[in-house]
C-alpha positions as CSV (number, residue, x, y, z in Angstrom):
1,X,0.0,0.0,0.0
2,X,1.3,3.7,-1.2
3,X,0.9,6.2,1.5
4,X,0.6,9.8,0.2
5,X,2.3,12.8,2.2
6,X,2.6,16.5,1.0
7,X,6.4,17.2,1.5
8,X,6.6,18.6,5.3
9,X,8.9,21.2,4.2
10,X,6.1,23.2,1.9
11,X,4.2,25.3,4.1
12,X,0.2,25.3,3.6
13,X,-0.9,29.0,3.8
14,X,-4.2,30.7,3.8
15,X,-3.8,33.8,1.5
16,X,-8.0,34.8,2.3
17,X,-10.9,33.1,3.9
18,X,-11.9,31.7,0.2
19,X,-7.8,30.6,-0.8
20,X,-5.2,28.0,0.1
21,X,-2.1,28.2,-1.0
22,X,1.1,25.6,-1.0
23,X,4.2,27.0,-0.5
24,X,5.3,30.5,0.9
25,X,7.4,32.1,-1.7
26,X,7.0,31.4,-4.7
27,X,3.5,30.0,-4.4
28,X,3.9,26.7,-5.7
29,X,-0.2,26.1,-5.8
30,X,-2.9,27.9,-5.6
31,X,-6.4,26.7,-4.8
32,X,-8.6,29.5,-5.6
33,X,-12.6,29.1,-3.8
34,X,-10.7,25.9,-2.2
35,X,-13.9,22.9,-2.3
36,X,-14.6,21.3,1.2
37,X,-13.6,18.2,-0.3
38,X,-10.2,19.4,-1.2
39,X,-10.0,20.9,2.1
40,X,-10.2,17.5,3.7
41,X,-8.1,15.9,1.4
42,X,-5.3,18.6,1.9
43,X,-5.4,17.7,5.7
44,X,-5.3,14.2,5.2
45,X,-2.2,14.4,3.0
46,X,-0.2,16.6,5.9
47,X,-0.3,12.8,8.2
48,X,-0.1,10.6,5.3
49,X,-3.0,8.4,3.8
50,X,-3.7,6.0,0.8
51,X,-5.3,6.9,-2.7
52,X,-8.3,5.3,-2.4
53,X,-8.6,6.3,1.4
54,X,-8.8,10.0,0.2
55,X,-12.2,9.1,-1.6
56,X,-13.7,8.5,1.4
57,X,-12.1,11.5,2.8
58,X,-13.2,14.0,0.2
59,X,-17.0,11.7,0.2
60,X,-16.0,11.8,-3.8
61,X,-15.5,9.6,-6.5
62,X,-11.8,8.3,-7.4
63,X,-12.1,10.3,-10.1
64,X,-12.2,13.4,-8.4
65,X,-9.3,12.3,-6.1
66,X,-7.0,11.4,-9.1
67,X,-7.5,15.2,-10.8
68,X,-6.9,16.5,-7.1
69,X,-3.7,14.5,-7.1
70,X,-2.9,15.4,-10.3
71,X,-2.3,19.1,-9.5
72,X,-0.7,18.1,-5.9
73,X,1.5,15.5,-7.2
74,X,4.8,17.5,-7.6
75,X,4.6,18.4,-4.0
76,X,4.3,14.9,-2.4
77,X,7.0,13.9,-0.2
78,X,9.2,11.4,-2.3
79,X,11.4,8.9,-0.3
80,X,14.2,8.4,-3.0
81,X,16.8,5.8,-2.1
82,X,20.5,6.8,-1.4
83,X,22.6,7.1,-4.0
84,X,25.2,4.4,-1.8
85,X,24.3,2.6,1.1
86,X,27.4,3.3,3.0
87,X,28.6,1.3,6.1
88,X,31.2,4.2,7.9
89,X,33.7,2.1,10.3
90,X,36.2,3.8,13.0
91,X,38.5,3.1,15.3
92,X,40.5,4.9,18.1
93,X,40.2,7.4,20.4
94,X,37.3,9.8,18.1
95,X,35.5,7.0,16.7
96,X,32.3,7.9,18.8
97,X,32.8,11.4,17.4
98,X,33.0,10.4,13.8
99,X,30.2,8.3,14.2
100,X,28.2,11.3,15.4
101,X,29.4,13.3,12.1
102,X,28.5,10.4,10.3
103,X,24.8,10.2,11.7
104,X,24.5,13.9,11.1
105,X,25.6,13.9,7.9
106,X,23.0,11.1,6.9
107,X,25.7,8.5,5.7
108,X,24.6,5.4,7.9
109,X,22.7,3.4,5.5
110,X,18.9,2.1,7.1
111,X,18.3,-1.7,7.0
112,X,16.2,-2.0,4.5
113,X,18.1,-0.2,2.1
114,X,18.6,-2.0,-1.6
115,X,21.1,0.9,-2.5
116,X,24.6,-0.5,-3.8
117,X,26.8,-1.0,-0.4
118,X,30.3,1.0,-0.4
119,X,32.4,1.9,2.9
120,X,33.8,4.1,4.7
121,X,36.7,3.0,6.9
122,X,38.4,5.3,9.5
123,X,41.6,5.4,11.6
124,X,43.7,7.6,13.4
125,X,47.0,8.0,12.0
126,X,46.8,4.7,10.5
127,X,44.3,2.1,9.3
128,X,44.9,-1.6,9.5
129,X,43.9,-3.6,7.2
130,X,42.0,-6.0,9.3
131,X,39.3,-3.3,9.3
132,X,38.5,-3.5,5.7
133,X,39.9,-6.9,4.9
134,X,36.5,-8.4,4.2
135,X,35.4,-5.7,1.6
136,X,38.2,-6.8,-0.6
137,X,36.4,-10.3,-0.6
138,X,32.9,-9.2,-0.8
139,X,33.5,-6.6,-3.7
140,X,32.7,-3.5,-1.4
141,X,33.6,-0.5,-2.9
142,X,35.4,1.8,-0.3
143,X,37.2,4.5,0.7
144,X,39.8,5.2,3.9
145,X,39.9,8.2,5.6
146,X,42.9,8.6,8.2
147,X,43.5,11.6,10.5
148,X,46.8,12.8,11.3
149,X,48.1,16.2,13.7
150,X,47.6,18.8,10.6
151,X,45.7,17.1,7.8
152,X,43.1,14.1,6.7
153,X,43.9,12.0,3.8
154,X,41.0,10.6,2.3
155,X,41.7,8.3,-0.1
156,X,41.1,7.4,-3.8
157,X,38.2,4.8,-4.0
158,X,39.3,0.9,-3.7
159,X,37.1,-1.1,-6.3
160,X,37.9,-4.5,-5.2
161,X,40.5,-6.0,-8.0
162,X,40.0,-3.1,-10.2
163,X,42.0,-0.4,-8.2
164,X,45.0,0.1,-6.2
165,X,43.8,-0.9,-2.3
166,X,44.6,0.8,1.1
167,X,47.4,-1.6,1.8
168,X,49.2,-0.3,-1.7
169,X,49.3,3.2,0.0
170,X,50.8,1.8,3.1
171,X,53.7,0.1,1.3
172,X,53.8,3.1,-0.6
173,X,54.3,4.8,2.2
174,X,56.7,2.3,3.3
175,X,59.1,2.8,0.6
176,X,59.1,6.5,0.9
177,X,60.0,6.0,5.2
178,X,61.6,2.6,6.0
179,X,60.3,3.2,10.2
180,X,57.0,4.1,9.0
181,X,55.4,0.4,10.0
182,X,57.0,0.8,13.4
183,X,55.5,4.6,13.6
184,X,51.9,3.3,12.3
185,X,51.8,0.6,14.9
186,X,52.7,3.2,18.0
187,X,50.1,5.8,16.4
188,X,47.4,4.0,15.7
189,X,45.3,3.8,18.8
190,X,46.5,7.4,19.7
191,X,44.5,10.4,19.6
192,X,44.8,12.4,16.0
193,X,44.5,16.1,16.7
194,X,42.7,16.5,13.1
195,X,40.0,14.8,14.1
196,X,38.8,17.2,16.9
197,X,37.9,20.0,14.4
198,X,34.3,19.3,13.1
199,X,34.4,21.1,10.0
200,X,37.1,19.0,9.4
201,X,35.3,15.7,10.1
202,X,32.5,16.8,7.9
203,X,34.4,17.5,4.9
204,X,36.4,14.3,5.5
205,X,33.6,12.0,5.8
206,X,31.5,13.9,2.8
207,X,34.2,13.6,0.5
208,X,34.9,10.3,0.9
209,X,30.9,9.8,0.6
210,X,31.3,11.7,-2.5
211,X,34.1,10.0,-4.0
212,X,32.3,6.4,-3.6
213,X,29.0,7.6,-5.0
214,X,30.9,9.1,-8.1
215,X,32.7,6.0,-8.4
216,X,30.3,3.3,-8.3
217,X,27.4,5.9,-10.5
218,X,29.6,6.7,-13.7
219,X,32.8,3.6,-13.2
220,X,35.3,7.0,-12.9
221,X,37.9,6.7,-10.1
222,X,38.8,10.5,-8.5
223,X,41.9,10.7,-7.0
224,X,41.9,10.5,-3.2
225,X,42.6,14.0,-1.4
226,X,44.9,16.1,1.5
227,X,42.5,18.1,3.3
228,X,43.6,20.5,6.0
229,X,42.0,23.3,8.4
230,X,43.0,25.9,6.5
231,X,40.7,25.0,3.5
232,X,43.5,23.4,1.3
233,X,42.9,20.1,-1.2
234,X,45.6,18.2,-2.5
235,X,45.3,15.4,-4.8
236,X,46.8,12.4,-4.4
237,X,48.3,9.6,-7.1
238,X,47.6,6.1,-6.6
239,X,49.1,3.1,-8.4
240,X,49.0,-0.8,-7.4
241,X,52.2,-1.5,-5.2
242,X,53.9,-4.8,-7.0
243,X,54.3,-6.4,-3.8
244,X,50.6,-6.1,-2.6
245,X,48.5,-8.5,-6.0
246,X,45.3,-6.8,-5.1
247,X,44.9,-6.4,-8.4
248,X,46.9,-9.3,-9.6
249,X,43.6,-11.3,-11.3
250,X,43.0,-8.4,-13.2
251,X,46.4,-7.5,-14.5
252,X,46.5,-11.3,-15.5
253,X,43.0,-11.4,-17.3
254,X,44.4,-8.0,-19.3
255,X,47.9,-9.9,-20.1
């Protein structure tokens, strides 16, 4: 059964005794010498009811009902599903905070959504790769975010097989500072001083968001990103590491 709701947001004004109006400015609808019948249905759309419910409503035939709806239609509350059902995971010493940015920026995917999955994994200084391990084998399109003293690097989208993966970066990294697995495995439970500026959080979290829908919407990969407090965005390369074979099946299907 479809339940019909006038979008909550759309304000239902009185402009004289004799005339409703939807919206506030612009007037999206006008009902000029508004009927009794519409009147009730109005009301019953503001709570929610079903098409054939509003006949009884309105004491008129379905036909009536279905021209009513006709003109009210573009203004019914549409649940659209998400563009990416994301899972957002954290760990550390901030991981109830990002999970509160997450909530508030609508990111946690409901139950019942049939949205493609993609995720967002989160670490402080470091992420290891136990916590995204398992979307490598289920196909789960993802991103990393990690939160240092001065910046967050959000990282290009991992498409299982396809795509360079978080452990390529870490080797990468690797390469570039020998000590770096020793510095990762002191840091990573540690507090990151990034991750105590909201704004910060935010535009972590929704860029990564942004990144995954792009990705899995249109097959393009973005380059992952350097974000700091002072509003600056570096992009950042990434390349399979040849002694990680994430993408190994691919590179041999190609050869």
């Amino acid at each position: 059964m479809v339940v019909l709701r006038l979008d909550p947001l759309i304000p239902i004004v009185w402009r004289d005794p004799h005339t409703l109006q939807l919206g506030g400015d612009p007037a999206l609808l006008v009902f000029e010498r508004i009927a009794p019948h519409e009147e009730r249905m109005l009301a019953a759309l503001t709570s929610g009811v079903p098409r054939t419910a509003l006949a009884a409503i309105g004491d008129c035939p379905l036909a009536v009902v279905d021209g009513f709806l006709d003109r009210v239609r573009p203004f019914l509350a549409h649940r659209e599903e998400a563009a990416c059902a994301f899972t957002v995971r954290a760990r550390g010493a901030h991981r109830q905070l990002v999970g509160a940015t997450a909530r508030a920026l609508g990111l946690l995917a409901r139950p019942e959504s049939t949205a493609r999955r993609a995720g967002i994994v989160v670490g402080m200084h470091a992420i290891p790769p136990g916590d995204y391990r398992d979307w490598l084998r289920r196909d789960v399109p993802h991103v990393g975010v990690m939160f240092g003293d001065e910046r967050v690097v959000v990282s290009s989208v991992v498409s299982p097989g396809r795509t360079a993966c978080l452990r390529c970066a870490d080797l990468a990294r690797r390469d570039a500072d020998p000590d770096w697995p020793a510095l990762a495995s002191q840091l990573i439970e540690r507090p990151a001083a990034a991750a105590l500026d909201p704004i910060l959080r935010a535009e972590a979290l929704g860029a990564a968001a942004r990144l995954l829908v792009e990705a899995v919407h249109t097959d393009r990969v973005a380059r992952g990103l350097v974000l700091t407090a002072q509003g600056r965005a570096e992009r950042l390369p990434s390349a399979p590491h040849p002694e990680c074979g994430c993408t190994v099946d691919l590179q041999a299907s190609l050869g």
